[in-house]
C-alpha positions as CSV (number, residue, x, y, z in Angstrom):
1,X,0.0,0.0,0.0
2,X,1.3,3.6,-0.7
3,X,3.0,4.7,3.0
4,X,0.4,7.6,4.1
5,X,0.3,6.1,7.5
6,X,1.5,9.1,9.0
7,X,-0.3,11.7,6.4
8,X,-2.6,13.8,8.9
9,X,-4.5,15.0,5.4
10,X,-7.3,17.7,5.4
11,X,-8.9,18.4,2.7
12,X,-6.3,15.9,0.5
13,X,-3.5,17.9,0.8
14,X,0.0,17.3,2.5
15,X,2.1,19.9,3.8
16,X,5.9,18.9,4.5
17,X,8.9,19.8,6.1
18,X,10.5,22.9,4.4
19,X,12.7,21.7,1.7
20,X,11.3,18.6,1.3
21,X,9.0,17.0,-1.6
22,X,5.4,17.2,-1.1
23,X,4.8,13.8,-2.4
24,X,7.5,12.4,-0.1
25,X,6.4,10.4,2.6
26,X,8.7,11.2,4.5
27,X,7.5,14.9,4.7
28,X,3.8,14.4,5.9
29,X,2.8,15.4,9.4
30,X,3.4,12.6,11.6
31,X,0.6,11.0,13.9
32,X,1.3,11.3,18.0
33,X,1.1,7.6,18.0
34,X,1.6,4.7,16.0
35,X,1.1,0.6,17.2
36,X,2.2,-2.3,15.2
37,X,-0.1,-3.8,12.8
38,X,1.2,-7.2,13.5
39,X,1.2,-7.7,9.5
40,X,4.4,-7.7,7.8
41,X,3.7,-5.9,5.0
42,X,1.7,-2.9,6.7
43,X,4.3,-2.5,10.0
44,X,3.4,0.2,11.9
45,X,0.2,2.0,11.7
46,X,-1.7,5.3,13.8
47,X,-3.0,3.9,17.4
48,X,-6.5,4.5,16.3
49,X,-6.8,2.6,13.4
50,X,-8.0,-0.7,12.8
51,X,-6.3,-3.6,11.1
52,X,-8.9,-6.4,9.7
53,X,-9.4,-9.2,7.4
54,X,-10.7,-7.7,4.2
55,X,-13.9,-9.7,4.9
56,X,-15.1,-8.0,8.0
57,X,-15.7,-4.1,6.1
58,X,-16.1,-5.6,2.7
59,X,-18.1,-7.2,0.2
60,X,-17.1,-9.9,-2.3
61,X,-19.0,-10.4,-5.4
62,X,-18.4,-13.4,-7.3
63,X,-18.0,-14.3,-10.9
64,X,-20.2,-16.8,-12.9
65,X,-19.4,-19.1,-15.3
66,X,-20.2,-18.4,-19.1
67,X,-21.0,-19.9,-22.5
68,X,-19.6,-18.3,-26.1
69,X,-22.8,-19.4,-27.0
70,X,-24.4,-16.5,-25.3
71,X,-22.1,-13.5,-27.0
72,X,-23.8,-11.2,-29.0
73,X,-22.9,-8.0,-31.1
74,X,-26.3,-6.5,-29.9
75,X,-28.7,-5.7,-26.6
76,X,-28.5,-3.6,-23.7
77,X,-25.1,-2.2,-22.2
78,X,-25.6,-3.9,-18.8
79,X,-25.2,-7.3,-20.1
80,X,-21.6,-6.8,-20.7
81,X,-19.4,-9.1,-19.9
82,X,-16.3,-8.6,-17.9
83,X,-13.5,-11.1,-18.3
84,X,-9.6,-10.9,-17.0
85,X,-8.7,-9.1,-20.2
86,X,-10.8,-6.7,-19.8
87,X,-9.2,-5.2,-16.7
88,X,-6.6,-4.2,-18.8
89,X,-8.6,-2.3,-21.1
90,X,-10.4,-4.3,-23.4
91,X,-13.7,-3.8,-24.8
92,X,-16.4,-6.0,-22.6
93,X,-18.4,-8.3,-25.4
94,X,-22.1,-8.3,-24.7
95,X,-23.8,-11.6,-22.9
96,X,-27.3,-12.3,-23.6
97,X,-28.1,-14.3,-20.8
98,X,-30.1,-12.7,-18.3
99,X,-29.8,-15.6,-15.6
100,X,-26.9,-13.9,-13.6
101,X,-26.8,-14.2,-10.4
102,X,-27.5,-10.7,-8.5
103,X,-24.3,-11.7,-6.7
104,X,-21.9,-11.3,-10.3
105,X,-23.3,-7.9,-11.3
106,X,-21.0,-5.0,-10.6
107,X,-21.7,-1.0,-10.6
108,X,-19.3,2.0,-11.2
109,X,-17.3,2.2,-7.9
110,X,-16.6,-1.7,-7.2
111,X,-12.9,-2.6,-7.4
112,X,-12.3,-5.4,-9.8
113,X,-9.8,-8.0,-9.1
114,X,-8.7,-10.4,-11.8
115,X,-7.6,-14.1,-9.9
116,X,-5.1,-15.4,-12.6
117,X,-2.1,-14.2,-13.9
118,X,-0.8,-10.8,-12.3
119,X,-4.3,-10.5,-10.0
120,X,-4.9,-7.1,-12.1
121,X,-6.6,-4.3,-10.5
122,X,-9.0,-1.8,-11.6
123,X,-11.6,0.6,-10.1
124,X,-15.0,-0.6,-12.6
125,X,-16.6,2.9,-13.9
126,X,-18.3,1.5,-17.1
127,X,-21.6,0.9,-15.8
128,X,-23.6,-2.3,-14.5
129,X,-22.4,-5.2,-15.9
130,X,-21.6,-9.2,-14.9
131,X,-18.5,-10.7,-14.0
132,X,-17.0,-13.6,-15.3
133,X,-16.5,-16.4,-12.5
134,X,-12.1,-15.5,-12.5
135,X,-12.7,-11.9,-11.7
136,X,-14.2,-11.1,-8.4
137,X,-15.6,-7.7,-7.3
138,X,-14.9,-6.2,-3.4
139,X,-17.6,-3.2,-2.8
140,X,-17.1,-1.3,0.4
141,X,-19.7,0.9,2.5
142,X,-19.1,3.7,0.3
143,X,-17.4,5.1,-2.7
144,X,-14.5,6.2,0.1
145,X,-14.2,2.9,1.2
146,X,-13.8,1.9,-2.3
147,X,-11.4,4.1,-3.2
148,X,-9.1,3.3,-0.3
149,X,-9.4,-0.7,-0.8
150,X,-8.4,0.3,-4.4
151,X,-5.1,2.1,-3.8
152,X,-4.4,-0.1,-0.5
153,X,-5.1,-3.8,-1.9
154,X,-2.2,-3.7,-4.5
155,X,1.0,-4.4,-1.7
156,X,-0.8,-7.4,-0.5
157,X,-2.0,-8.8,-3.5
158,X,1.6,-8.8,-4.8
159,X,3.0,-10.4,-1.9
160,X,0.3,-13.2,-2.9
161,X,1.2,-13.3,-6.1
162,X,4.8,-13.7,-5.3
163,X,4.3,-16.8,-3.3
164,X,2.0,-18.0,-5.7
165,X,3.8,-20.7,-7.8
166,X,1.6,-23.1,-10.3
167,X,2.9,-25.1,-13.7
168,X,1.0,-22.5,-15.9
169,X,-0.6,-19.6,-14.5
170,X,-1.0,-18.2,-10.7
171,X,-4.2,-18.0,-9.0
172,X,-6.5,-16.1,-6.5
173,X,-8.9,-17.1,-4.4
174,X,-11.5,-14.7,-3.4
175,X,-11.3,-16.4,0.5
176,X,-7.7,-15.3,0.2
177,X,-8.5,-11.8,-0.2
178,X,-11.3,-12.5,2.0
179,X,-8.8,-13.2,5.1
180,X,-5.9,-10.6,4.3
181,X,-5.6,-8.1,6.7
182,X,-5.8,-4.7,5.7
183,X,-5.8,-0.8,7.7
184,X,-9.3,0.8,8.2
185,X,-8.7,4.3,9.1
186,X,-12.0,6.4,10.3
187,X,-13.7,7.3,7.7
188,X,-12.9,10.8,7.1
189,X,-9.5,10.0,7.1
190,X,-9.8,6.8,4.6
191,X,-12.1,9.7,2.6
192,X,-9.3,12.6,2.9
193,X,-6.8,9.6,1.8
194,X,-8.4,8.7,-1.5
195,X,-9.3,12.8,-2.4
196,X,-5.3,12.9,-2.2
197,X,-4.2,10.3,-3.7
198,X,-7.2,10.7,-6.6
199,X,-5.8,14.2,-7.1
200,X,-1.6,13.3,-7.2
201,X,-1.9,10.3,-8.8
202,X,-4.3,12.2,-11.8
203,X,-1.0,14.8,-11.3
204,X,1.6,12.6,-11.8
205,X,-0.1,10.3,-14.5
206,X,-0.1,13.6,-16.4
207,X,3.5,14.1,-16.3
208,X,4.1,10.7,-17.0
209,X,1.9,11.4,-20.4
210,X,4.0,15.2,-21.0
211,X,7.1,13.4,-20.7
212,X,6.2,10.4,-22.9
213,X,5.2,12.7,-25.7
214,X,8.4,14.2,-25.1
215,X,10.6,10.8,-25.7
216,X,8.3,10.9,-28.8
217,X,9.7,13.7,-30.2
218,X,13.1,13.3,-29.5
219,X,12.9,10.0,-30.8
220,X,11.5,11.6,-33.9
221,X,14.2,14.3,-33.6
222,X,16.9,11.6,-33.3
223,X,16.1,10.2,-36.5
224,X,15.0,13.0,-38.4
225,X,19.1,13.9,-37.4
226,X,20.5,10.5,-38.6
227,X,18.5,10.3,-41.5
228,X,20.4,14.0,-42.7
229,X,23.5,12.6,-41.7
230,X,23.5,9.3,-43.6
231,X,22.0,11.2,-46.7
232,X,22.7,14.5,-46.8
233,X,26.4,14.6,-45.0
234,X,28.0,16.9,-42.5
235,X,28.8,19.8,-44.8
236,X,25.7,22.2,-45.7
237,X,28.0,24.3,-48.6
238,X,28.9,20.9,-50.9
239,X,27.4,20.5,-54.0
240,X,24.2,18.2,-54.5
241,X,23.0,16.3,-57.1
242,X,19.7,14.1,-57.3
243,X,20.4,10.4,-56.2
244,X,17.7,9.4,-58.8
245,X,15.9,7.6,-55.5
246,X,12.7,9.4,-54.6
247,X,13.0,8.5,-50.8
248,X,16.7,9.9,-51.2
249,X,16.3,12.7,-52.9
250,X,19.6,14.6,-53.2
251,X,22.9,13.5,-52.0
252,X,26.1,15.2,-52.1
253,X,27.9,15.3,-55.5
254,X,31.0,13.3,-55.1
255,X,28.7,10.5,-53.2
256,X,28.2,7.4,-55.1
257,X,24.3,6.2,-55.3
258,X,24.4,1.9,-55.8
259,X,22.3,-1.3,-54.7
260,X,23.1,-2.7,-51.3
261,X,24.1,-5.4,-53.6
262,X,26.7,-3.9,-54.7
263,X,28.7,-2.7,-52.1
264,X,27.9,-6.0,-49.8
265,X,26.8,-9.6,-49.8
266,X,23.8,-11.1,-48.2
267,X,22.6,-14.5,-47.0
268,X,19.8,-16.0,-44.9
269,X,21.3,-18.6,-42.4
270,X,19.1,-21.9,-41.3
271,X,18.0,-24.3,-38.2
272,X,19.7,-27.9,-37.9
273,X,17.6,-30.4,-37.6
274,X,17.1,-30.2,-33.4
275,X,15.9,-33.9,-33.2
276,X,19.6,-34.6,-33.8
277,X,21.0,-34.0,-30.5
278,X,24.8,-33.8,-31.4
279,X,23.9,-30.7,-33.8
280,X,23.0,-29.2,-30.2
281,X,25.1,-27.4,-27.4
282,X,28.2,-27.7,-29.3
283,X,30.9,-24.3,-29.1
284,X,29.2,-22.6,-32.7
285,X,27.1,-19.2,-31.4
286,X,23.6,-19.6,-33.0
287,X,21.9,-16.8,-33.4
288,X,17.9,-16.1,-33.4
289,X,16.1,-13.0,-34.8
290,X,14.7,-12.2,-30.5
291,X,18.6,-11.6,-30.1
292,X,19.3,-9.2,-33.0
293,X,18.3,-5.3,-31.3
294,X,20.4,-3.0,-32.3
295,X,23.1,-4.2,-29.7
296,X,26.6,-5.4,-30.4
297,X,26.0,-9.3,-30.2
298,X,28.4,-10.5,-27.9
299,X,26.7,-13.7,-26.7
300,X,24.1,-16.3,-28.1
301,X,21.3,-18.0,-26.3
302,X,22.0,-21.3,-28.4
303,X,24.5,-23.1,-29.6
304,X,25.2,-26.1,-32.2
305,X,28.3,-27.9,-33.2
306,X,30.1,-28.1,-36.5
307,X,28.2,-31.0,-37.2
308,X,25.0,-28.9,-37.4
309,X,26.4,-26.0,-39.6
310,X,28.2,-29.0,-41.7
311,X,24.8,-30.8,-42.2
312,X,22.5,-27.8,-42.8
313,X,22.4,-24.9,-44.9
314,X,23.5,-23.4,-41.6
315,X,26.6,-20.2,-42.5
316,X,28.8,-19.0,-40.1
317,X,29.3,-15.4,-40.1
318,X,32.5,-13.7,-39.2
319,X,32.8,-10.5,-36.3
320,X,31.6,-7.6,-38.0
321,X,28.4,-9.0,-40.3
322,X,25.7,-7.1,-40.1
323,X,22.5,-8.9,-38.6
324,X,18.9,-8.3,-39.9
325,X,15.6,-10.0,-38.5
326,X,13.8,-10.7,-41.6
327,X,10.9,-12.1,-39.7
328,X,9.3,-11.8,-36.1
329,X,6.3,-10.5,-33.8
330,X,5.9,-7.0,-33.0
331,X,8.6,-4.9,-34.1
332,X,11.1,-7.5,-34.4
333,X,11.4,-7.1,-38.3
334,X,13.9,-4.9,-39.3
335,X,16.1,-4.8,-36.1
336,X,20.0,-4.9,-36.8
337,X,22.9,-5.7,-35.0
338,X,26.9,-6.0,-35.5
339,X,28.1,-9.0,-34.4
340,X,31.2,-9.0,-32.1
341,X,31.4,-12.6,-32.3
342,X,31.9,-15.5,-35.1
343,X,28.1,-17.1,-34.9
344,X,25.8,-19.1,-36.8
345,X,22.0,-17.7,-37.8
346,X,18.9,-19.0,-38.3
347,X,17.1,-18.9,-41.8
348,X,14.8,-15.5,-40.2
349,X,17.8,-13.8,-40.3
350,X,19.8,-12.1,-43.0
351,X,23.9,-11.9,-42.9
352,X,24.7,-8.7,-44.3
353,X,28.8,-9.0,-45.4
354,X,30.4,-5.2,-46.8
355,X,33.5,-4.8,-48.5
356,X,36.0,-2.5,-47.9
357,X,34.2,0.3,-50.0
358,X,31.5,0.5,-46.9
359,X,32.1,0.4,-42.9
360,X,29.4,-1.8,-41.2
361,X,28.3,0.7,-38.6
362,X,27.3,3.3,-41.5
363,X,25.2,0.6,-42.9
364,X,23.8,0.1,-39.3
365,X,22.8,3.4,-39.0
């Protein structure tokens, strides 16, 4: 849980030391008193608070189980759907059963939980809608209460998930949230709490968004500045002439304008057969397209032996080749790397070789 045990906050607001940050915890007003909570993860809390299982102050609500039979593009908002994805974000698909049980239907203000994977957390503000039976919903008295269990419930639910180990995925029972114990503050306190920590979070999730846009640009500023560079040169008096490439346009005069081809070799590599165990785990650096990013390769997660490159179409590429992922997920394609290393390649990756006309880390660029 965020530290505010010793924020005395009126009106949301912390006042600090002088010289001190105002969202330091270290600079709110301390409380006269403080006990232990006798839970590891809280430690000490003010004298007058209260430290409960979840279970005694709030509310569980249940999810149901469901049939993709029952999904439909169409009907009424509150038959929504809400499934673990959708705590992340996702559009809820409509269910047109109407036999939900009262106990799985949420309201704006209920803190969603989701009870696989990372136990996501989300305060629900879409409307009424049904839960799925592996997301469970904890409502408190009020929309204080609510608030409070939302920013609060994280710490504990990590430590959970933590010591949580399964084959596939980890998972939550809603008698474990149920039973952890958690700080219940008065209630204008718990209400000043949340005002505060509605208004700086909101504060410093904007900042978070200025600076974001701001790596945006100078990423777009870092390239627009390469892209000059590697096309235009250093010198802004030389003589240009047009490259006779439209994405070019015009390069300085005494540049030369050729085909890759020309100036360097290329090759794809390949993937010994892997039910042949002595092509595996020999001394040869095999290299996958995950592993080329832009980074001097110095290392390889894989290896084969020479009897895999010898019985495969398999090349082995001296230091200095130039590595492009051909293929991949995301934004995979496309990323380069120098190799620092001699190293085989797999058949989604393309060996780029320059002669002495070109240096490598040009063509990186």
């Amino acid at each position: 849980m965020t530290n505010l045990s010793g924020a005395n906050l009126n009106n949301g607001s912390a006042v600090g030391p002088q010289g001190e940050g105002r969202d330091s915890p270290s600079s709110f007003p301390k409380y006269p008193v403080y006990k232990e909570s006798g839970v590891e993860w809280l430690d000490e809390v003010p004298e007058h608070w209260n430290v409960a299982p979840v279970g005694m102050y709030y509310e569980i609500r249940n999810g149901f189980p469901f049939s993709a039979d029952n999904f439909s593009p169409e009907g009424a908002p509150e038959h929504r759907l809400i499934r673990i994805r959708d705590i992340l974000g996702n559009d809820s698909p409509l269910y047109t059963d109407e036999s939900c049980p009262a106990q799985s239907i949420v309201e704006n203000g209920d803190i969603l939980i989701g009870m696989d994977g990372d136990f996501n957390i989300t305060s629900w503000a879409e409307g009424k809608a049904k839960l799925n039976q592996r997301v469970c919903a904890v409502r408190g008295r009020s929309f204080s209460w609510d608030r409070f269990f939302f920013y609060g419930i994280g710490a504990p639910l990590k430590i959970i998930n933590d010591l949580t180990f399964a084959t596939t995925v980890k998972h939550l029972a809603s008698s474990q949230i149920l039973k952890t114990r958690f700080p219940i503050p008065p209630e204008t306190e718990m209400e000043n709490i949340a005002r505060f920590l509605d208004h700086e979070t909101a504060r410093i999730d904007a900042l978070i968004e200025e600076q974001q846009r701001l790596i945006e640009l100078l990423k777009e500023k870092r390239q627009a500045v390469i892209s000059h560079a590697v096309t235009k040169g250093l010198d802004p008096t030389v003589p240009m002439k047009d490259s006779g490439v439209e994405w070019l346009g015009e390069v300085p005069q005494h540049w030369q304008v050729g085909a890759l081809g020309y100036f360097a070799g290329i090759d794809t590599g390949a993937t010994p057969d892997r039910g042949n165990p002595e092509y595996w785990g020999g001394d040869m650096p095999w290299i996958k397209t995950g592993e080329v990013n832009y980074e001097n390769i110095s290392q390889a997660e894989e290896h084969i032996t020479r009897e895999g490159v010898k019985n495969s179409a398999a090349k082995v590429a001296p230091k200095g080749t130039l590595l492009m992922a051909m293929y991949g997920q995301g934004v995979t394609r496309g990323r380069v790397a120098i190799l620092d290393i001699e190293a085989a390649y797999n058949q989604a990756c393309a060996g780029i070789f320059v002669d002495c006309r070109m240096r490598v880390e040009y063509l990186l660029i």
